[in-house]
PQR file with spaces between the fields and no chain letter, atoms N, CA, C, O and H, PARSE charges and radii, in Angstrom:
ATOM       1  N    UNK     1     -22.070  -10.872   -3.883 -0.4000 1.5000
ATOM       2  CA   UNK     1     -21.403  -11.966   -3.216 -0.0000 2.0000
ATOM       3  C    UNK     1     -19.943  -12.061   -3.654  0.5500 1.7000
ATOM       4  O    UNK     1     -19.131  -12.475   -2.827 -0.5500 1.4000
ATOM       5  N    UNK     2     -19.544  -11.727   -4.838 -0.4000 1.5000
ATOM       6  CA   UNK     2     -18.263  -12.211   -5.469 -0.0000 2.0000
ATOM       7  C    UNK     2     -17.478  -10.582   -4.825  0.5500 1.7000
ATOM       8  O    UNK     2     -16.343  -10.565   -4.350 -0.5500 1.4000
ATOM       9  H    UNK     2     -20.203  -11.391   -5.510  0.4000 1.0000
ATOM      10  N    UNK     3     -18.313   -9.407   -4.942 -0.4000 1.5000
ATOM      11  CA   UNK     3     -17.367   -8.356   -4.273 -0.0000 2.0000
ATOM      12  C    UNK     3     -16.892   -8.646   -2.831  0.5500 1.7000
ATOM      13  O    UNK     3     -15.723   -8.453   -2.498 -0.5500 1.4000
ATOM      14  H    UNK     3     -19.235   -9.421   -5.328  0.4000 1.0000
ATOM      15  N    UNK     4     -17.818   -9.106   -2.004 -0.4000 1.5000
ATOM      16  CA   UNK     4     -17.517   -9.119   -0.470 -0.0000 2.0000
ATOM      17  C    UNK     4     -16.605  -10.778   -0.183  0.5500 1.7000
ATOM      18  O    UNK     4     -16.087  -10.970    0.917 -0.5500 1.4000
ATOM      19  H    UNK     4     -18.768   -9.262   -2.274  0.4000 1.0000
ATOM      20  N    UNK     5     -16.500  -12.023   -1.470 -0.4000 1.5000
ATOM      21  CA   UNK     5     -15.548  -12.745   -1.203 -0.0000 2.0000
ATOM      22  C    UNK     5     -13.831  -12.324   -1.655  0.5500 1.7000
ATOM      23  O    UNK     5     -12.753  -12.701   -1.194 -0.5500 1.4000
ATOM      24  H    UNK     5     -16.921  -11.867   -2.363  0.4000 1.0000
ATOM      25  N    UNK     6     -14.194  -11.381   -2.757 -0.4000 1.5000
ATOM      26  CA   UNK     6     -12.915  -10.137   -2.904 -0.0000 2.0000
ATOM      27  C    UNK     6     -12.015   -9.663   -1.726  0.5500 1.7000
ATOM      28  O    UNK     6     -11.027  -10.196   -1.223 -0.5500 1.4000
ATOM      29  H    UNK     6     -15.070  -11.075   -3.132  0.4000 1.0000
ATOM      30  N    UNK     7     -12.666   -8.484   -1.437 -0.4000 1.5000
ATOM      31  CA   UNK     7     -12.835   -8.352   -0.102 -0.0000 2.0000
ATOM      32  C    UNK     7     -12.424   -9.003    1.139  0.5500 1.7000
ATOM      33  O    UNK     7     -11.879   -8.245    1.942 -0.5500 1.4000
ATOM      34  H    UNK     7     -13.469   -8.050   -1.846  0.4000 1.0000
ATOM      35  N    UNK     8     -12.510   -9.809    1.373 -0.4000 1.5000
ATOM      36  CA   UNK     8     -12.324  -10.849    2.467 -0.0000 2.0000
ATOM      37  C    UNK     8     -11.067  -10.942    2.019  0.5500 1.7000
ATOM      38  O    UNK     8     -10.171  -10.311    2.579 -0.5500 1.4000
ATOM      39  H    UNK     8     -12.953  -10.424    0.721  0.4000 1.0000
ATOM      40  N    UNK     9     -10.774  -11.914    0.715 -0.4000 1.5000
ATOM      41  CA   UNK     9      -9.610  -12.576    0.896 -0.0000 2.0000
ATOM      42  C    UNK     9      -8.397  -11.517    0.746  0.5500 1.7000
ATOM      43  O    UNK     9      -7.258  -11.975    0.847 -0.5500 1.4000
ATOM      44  H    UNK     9     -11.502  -12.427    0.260  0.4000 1.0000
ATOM      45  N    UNK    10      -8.544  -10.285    0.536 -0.4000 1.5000
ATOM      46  CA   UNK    10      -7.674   -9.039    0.603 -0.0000 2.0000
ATOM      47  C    UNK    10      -7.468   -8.814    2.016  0.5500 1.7000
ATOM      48  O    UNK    10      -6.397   -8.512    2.543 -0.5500 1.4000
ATOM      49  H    UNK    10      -9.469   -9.913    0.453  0.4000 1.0000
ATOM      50  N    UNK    11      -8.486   -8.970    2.534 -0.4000 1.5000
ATOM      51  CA   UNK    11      -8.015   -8.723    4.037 -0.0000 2.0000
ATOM      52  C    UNK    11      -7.151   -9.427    4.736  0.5500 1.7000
ATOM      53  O    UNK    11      -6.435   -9.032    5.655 -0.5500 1.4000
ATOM      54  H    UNK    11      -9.356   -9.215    2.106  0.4000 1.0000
ATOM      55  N    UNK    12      -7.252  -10.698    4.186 -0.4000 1.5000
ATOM      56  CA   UNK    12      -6.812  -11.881    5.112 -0.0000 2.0000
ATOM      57  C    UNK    12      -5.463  -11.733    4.344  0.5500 1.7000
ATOM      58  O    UNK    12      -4.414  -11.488    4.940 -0.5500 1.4000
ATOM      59  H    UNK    12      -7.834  -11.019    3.439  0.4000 1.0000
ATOM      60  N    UNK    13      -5.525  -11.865    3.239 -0.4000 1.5000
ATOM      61  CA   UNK    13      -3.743  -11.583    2.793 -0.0000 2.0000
ATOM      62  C    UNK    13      -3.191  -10.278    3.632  0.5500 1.7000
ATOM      63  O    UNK    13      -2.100  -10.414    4.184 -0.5500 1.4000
ATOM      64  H    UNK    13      -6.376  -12.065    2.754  0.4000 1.0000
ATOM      65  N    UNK    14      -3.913   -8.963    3.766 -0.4000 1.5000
ATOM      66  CA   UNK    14      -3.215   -8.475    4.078 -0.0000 2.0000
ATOM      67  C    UNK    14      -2.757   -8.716    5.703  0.5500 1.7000
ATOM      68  O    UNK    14      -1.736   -8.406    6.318 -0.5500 1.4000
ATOM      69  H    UNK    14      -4.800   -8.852    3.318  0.4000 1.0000
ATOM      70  N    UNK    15      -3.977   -9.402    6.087 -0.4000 1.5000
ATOM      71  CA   UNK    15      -3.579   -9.697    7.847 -0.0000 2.0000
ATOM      72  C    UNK    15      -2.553  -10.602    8.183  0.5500 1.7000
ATOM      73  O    UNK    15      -1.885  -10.578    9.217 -0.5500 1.4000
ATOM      74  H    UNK    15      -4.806   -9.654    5.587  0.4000 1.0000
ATOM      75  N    UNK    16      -2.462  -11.430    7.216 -0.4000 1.5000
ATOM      76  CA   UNK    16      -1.000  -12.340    7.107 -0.0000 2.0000
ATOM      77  C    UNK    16       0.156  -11.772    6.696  0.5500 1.7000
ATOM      78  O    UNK    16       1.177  -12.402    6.973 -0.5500 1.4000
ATOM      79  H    UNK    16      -3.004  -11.449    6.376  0.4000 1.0000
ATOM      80  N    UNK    17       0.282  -10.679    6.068 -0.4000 1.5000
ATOM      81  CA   UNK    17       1.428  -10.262    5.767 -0.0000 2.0000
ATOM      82  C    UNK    17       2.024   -9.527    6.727  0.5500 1.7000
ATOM      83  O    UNK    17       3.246   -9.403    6.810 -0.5500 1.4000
ATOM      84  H    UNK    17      -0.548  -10.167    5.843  0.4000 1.0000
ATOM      85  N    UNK    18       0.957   -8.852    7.725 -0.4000 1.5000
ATOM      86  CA   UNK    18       1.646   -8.335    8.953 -0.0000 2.0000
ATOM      87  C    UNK    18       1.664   -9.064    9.987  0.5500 1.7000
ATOM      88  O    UNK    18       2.187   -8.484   10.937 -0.5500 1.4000
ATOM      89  H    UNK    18      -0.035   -8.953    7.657  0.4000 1.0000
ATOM      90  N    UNK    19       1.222  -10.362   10.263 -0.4000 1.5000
ATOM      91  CA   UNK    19       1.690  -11.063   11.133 -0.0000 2.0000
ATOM      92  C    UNK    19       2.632  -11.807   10.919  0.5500 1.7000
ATOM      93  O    UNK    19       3.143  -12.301   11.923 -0.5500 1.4000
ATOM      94  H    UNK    19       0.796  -10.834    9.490  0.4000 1.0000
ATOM      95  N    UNK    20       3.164  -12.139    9.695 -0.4000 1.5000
ATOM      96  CA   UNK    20       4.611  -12.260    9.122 -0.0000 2.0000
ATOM      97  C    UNK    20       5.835  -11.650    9.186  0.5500 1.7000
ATOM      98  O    UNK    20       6.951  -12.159    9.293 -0.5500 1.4000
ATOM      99  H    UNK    20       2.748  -11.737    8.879  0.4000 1.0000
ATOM     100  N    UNK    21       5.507  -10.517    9.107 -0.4000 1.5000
ATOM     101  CA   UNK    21       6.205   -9.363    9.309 -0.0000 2.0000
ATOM     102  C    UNK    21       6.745   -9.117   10.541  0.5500 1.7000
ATOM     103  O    UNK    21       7.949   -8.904   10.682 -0.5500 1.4000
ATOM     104  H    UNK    21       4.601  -10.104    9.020  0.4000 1.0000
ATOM     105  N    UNK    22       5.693   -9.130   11.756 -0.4000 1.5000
ATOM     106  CA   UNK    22       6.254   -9.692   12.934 -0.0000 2.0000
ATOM     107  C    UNK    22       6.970  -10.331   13.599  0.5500 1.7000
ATOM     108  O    UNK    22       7.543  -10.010   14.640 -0.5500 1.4000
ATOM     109  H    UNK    22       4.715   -9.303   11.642  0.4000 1.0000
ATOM     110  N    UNK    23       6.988  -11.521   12.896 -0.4000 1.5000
ATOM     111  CA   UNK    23       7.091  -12.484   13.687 -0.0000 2.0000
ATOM     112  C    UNK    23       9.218  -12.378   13.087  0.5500 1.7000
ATOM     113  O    UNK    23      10.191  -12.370   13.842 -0.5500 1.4000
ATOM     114  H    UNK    23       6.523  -11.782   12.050  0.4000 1.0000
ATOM     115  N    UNK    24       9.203  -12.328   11.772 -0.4000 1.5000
ATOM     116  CA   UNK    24      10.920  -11.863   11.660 -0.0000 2.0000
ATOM     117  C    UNK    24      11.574  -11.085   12.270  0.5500 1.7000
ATOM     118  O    UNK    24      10.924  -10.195   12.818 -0.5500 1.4000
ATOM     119  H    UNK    24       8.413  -12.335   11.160  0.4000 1.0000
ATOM     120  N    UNK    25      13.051  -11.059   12.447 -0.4000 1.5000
ATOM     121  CA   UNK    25      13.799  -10.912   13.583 -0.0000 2.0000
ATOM     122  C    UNK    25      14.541   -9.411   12.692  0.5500 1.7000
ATOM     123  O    UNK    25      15.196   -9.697   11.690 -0.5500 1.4000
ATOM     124  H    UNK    25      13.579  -11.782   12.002  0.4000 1.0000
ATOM     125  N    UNK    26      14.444   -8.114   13.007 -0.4000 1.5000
ATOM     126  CA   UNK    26      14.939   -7.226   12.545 -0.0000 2.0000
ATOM     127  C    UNK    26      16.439   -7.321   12.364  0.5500 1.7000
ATOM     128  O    UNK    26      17.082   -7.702   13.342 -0.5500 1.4000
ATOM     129  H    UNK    26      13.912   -7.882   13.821  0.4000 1.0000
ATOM     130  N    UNK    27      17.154   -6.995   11.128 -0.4000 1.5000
ATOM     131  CA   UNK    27      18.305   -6.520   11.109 -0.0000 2.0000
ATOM     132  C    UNK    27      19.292   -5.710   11.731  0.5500 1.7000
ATOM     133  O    UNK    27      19.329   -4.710   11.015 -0.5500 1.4000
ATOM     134  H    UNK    27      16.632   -6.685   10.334  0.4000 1.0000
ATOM     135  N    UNK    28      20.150   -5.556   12.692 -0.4000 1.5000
ATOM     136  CA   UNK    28      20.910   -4.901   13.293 -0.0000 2.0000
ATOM     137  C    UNK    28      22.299   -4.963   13.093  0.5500 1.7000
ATOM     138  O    UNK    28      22.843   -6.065   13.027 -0.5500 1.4000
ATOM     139  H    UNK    28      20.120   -6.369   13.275  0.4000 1.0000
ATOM     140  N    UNK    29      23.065   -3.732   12.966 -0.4000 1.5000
ATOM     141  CA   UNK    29      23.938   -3.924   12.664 -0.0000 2.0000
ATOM     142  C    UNK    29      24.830   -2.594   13.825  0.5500 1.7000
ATOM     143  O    UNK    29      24.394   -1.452   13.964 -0.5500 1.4000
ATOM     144  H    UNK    29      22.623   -2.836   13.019  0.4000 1.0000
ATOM     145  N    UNK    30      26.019   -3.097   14.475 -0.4000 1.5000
ATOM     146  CA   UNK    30      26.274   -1.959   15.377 -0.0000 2.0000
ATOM     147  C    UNK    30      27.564   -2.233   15.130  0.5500 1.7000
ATOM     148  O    UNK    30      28.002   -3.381   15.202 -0.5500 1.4000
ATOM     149  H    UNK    30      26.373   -4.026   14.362  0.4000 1.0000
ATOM     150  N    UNK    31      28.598   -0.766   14.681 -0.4000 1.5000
ATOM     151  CA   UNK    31      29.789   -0.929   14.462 -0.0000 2.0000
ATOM     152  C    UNK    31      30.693    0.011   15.539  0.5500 1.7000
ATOM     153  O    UNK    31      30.217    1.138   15.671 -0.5500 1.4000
ATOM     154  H    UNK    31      28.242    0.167   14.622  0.4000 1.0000
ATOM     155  N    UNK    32      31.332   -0.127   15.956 -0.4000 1.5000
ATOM     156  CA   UNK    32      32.221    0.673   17.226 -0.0000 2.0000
ATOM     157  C    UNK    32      33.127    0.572   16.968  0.5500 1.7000
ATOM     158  O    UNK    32      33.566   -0.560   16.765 -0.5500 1.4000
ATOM     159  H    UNK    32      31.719   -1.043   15.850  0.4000 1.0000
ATOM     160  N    UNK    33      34.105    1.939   16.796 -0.4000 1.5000
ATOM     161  CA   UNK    33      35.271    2.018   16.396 -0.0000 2.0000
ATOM     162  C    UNK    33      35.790    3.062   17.516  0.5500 1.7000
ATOM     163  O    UNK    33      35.249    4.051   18.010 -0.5500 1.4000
ATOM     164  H    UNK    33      33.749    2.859   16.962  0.4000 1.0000
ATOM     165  N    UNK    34      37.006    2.478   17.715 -0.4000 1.5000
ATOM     166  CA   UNK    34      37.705    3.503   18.570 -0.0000 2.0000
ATOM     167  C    UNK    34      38.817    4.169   18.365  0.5500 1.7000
ATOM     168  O    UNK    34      39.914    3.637   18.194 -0.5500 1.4000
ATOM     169  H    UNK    34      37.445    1.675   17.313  0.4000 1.0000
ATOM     170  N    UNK    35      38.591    5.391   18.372 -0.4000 1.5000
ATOM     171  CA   UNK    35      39.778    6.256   17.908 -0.0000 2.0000
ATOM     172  C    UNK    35      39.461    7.001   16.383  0.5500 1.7000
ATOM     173  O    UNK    35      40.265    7.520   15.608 -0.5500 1.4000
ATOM     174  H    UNK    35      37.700    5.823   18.511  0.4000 1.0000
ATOM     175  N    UNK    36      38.191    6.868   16.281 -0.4000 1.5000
ATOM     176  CA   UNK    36      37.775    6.785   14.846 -0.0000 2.0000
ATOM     177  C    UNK    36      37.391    8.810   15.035  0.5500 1.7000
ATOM     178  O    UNK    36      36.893    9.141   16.111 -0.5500 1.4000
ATOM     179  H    UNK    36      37.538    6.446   16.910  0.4000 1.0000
ATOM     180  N    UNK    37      37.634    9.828   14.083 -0.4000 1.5000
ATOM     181  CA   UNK    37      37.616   10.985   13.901 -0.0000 2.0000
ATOM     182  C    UNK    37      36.391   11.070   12.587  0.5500 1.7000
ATOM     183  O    UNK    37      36.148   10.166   11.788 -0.5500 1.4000
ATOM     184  H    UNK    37      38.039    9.560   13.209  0.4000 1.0000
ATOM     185  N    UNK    38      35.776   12.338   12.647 -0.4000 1.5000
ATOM     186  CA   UNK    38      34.752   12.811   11.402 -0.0000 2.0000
ATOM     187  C    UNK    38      35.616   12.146   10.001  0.5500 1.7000
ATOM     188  O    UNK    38      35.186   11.187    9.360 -0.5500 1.4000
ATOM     189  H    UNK    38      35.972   13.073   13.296  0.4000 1.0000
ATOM     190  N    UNK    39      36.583   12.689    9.769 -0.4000 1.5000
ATOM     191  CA   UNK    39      37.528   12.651    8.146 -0.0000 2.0000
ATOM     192  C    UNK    39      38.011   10.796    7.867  0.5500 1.7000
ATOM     193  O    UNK    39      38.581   10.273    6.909 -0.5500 1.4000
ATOM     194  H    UNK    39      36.932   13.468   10.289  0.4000 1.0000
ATOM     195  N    UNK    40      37.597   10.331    8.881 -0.4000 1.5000
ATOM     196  CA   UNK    40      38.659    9.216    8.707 -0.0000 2.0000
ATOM     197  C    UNK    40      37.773    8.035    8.403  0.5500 1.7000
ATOM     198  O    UNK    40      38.405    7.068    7.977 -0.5500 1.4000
ATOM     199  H    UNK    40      37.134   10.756    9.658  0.4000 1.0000
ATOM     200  N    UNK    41      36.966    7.930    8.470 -0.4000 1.5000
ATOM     201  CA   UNK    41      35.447    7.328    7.276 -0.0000 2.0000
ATOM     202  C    UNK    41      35.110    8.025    6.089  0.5500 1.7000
ATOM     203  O    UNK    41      34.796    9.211    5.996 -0.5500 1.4000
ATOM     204  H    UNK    41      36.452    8.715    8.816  0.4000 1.0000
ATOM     205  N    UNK    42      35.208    7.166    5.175 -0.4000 1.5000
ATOM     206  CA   UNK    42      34.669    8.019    3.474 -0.0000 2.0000
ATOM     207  C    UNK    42      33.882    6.969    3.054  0.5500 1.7000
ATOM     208  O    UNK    42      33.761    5.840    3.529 -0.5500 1.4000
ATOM     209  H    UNK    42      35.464    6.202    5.250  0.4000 1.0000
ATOM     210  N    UNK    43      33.223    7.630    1.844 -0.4000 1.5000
ATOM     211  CA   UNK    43      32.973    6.739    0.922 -0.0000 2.0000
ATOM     212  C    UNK    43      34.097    6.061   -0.173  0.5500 1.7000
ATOM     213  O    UNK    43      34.190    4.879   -0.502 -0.5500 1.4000
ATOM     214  H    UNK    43      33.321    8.548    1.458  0.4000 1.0000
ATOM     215  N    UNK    44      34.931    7.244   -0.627 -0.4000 1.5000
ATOM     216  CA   UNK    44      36.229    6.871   -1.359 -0.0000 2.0000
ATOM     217  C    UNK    44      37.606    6.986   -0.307  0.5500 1.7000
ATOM     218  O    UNK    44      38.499    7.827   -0.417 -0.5500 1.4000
ATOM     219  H    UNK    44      34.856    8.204   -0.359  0.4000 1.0000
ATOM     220  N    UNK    45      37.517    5.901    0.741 -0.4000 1.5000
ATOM     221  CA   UNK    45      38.299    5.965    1.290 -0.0000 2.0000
ATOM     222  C    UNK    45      38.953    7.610    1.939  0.5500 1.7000
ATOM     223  O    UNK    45      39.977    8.218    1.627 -0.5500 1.4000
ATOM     224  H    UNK    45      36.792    5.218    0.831  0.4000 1.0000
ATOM     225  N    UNK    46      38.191    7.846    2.636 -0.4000 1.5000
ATOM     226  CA   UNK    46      38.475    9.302    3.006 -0.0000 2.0000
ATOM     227  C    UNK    46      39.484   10.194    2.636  0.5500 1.7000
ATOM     228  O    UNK    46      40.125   11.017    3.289 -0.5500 1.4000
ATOM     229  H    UNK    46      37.360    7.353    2.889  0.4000 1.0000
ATOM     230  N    UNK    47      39.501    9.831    1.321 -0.4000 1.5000
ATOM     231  CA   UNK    47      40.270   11.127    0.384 -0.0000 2.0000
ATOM     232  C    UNK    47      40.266   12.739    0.241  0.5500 1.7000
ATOM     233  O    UNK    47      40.995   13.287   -0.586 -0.5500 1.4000
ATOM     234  H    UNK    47      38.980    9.162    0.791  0.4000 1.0000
């Protein structure tokens, strides 16, 4: 009895964590540059 109330409540956490997961609004991020070339983005300032 105590394995299968284990059990259960693992499930149910895990079924809440993906309907949580859902329900948040993904991160997006979109940058557009114009005139922008391969060399002219760096990490150290395209040195």
């Amino acid at each position: 009895m105590r394995n299968r109330l284990v059990i259960i409540s693992l499930l149910c956490n895990c079924l809440a964590q993906v309907i949580f997961a859902a329900l948040e609004k993904p991160n997006v991020v979109i940058i557009y540059g114009d005139d922008v070339g391969y060399g002219d983005i760096g990490v150290y300032g395209s040195e």
